[in-house]
N, C-alpha and C positions, 0 to 999 in steps of 0.2 A: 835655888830650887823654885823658887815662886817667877823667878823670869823664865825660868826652863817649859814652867805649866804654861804660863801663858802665849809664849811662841807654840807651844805645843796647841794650845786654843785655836789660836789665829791660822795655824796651818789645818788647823780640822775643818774650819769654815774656809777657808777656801776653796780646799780641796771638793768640801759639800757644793757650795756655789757652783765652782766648776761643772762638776758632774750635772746635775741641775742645765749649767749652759748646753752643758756635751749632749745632755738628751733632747734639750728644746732644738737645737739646731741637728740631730737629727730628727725628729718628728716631722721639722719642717722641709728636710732635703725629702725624706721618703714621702713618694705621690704613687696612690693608685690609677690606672687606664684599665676605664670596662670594656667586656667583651665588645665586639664591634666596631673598638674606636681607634684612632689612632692619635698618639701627643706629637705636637709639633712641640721645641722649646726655642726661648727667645733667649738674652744675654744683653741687658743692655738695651734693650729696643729692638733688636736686628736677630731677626731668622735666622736659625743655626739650621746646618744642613740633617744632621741627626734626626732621627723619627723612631718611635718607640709605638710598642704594640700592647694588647692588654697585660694587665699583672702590675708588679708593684718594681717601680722604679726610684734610683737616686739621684738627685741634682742638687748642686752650688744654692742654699739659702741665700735669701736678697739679692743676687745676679743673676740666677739665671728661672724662669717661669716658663708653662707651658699653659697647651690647649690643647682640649680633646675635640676630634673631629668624628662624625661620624660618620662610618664607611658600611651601613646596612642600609635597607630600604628604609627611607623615611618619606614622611609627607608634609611638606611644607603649607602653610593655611595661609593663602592672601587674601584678606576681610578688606569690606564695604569697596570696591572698586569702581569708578564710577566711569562713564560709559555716556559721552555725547554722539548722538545717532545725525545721518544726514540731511534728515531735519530740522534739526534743532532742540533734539526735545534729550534732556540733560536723566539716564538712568543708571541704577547700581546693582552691583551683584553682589550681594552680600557674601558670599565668602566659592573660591576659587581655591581647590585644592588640586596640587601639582605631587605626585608619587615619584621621588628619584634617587640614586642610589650613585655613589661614591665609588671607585674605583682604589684599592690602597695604594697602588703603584700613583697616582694621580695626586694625592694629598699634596706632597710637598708642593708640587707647579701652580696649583689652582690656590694655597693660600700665599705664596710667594705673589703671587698675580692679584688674587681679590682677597686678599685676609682670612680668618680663620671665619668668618660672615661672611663666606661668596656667596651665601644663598639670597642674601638682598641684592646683591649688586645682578647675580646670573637669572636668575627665579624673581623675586618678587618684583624689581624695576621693569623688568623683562615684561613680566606677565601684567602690568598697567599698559607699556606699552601697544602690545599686540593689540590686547583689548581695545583699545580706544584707535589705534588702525583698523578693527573689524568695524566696528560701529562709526565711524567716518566715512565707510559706504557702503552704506545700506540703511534704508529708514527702519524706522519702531517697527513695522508690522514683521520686517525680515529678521529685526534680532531677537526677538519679541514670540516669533510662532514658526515662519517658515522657516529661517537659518539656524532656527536654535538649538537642534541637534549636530549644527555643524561646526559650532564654534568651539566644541573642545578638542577634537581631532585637528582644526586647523592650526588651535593654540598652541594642540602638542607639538606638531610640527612645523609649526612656528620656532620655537624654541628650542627645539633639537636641530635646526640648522645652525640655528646661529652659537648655542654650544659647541656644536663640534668643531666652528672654528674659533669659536673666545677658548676655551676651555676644554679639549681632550680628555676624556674620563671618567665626564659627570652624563649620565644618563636617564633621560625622562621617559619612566614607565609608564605614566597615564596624567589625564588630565578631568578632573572632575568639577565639573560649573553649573551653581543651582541658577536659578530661575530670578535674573533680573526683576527689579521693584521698581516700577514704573508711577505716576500719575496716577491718581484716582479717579476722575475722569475718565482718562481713555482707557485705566482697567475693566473699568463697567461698561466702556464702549465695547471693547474685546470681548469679556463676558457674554453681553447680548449680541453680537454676531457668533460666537460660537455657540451661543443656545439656538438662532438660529438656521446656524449649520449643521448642528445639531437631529434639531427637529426636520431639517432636508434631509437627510443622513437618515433617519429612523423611516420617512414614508418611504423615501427611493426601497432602502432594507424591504420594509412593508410589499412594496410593491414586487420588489424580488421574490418574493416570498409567495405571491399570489400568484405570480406567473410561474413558479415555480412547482407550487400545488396543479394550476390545470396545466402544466407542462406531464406534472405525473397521472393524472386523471386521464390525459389523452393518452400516456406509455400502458394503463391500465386500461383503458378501455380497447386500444391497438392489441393488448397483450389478450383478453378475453375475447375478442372476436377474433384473433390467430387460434386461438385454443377451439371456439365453437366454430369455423372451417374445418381445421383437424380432426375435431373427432365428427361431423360430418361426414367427412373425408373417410374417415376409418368405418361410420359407419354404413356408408354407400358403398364402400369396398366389401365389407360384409354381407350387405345385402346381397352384391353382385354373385360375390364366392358363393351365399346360400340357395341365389337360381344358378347357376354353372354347376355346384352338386347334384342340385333334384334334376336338372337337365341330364345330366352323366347318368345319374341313377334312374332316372325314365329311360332315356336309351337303352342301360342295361338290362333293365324289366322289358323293353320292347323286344331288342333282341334276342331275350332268354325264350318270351312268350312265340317269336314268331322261329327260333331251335322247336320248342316243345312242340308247337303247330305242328311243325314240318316235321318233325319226327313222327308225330299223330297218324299226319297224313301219309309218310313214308311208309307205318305199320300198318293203314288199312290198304294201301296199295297194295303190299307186301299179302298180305291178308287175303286180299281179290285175288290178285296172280296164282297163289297158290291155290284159291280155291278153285279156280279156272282148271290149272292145271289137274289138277285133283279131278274135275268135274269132266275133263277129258277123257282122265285114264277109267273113268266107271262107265263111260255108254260105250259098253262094248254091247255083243247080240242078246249075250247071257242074262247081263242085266236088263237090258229093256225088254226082253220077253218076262225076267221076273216083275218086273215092274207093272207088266200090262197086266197079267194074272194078279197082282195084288191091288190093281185098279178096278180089275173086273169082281176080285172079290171083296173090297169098300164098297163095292156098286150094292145098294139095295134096293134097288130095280130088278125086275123079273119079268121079261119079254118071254110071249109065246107066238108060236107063229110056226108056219113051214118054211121060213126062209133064217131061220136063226143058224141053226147049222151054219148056211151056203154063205152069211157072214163072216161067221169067226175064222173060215177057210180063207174067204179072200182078203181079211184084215192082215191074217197069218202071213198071206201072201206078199203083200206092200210089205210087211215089218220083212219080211226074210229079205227082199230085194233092195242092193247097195242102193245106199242113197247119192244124189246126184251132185258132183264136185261144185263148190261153191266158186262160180271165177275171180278172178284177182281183180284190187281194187284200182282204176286207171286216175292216173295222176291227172290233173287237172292243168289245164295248159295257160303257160303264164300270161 
């Protein structure tokens, strides 16, 4: 009984042991891959063609290992890069960031080709080289002030040539390059020529600026003497229109007054004529014998004499006798 407990012992702890083994060697076969990435695994030293995605995976403890790569945008950071110019004068760029992204389909080729580090071998060697080709020609002033908006677009595409043909897959989004550290010296040389360019920069401005003021002074004072012709203009038009009315309205008053004249004189015509007429149809005998009798008796005179009678007989007599035809009027020879 007591050998029976103790095999019985011995097979407890083993069995404990075991299991204990069976968990350690799976804790270490089970590997996570984060979103984004992609495990390559090795065996031995040597690439297996298998590629696994994120989530939780199983592989062979002690033979077989991987690597995650990563297949989002990333930005690789290449610090103090140093930059001989075609003068001689030795400068750095303190840090060069390149923005590039990973293809999944590309993973296995590009670390079969440069390891599961292709971004030293493609990016960071890379990006020394270009550099130091840009600055090999061109002096300080060009890398320095003129060219220096140009060097990251050229860098880009610098190195998307030559990726696409080392490496299919990997592609460079952007290239971002602060501001070379130069000499202390020629900093403060640069300094004061651009302070003095500066201050050229600010009068030129200045002067633009004055010229630009009696630019508008002369648009205003062009625009106010356009406005004082105009309403001259308008008002000599008015004037005019105010003599062409009183003209109009004088002629109307002329011609009204010389109607009323003429009709004036129309009705004293009219007036005479009839009075004429009138003045016809009364010297008949009748009336001009009443006429004389009411002359003779207005008369307040009082003649005596022997011969008054043998008067008013022979006065009688001329009035009774037709008076004598008046002849017609002879024209007058042209």
């Amino acid at each position: 009984i007591l050998l029976l407990n103790r095999v019985m012992a011995n097979v407890g702890v083993v069995l404990a042991w075991s299991l204990v083994v069976f968990v350690a060697l799976v804790a270490i076969s089970v590997h996570k891959v984060e979103e984004g990435h992609v495990a390559v695994y090795y065996r031995g030293g040597a690439l297996l063609q298998a590629t696994a995605g994120s989530g939780f995976h199983i592989m062979i403890p002690f033979i077989t290992s991987f690597k995650s790569v990563q297949t989002t945008l990333q930005t690789d950071e290449v610090k103090n890069v140093p930059c001989g110019t075609s003068g001689g004068v030795m400068i750095y760029f303190d840090r060069i960031e390149v923005v590039n992204i990973l293809q999944h389909s590309a993973v296995f080729d590009i670390v079969r080709n440069f390891s599961a580090d292709y971004d030293k071998t493609l990016i960071f060697n890379k990006v020394h080289h270009e550099v130091n080709q840009f600055c090999s020609m061109h002096t300080l002033r060009e890398v320095y002030i003129e060219l220096f908006d140009q060097i990251d677009e050229n860098l880009k595409t610098a190195l998307q040539a030559d990726i696409l043909q080392m490496a299919p897959g990997l592609f460079i989004q952007a290239v971002r390059v602060t501001k070379p550290k130069i000499p202390e010296a020629i900093r403060k040389n640069f300094e004061a020529m651009e302070a003095e360019k500066t201050k050229l920069l600010i009068s030129v401005e200045k002067q633009k600026v004055v010229e630009k003021e009696a630019e508008t002074e002369r648009k205003k004072a062009v625009i106010e003497a356009e406005k004082q012709a105009q309403v001259s203009s308008i008002q000599w038009d008015m004037k005019v229109m105010e003599q062409e009315s009183e003209r109009k309205i004088a002629e109307i008053k002329d011609r009204t007054y010389i109607a009323s004249q003429k009709a004036h004189a129309d009705a004293l015509l009219y007036e005479a004529t009839k009075q004429a007429e009138a003045n016809q149809l009364k010297l008949t005998r009748e009336y001009l014998e009443l006429k004389k009798y009411e002359a003779i008796g207005a008369n307040s005179k009082i003649y005596y004499g022997s011969d008054i009678p043998s008067m008013f007989v022979d006065f009688a007599a001329s009035a009774a006798a037709p008076a004598a035809p008046v002849p017609p009027p002879q024209s007058k020879p042209n």
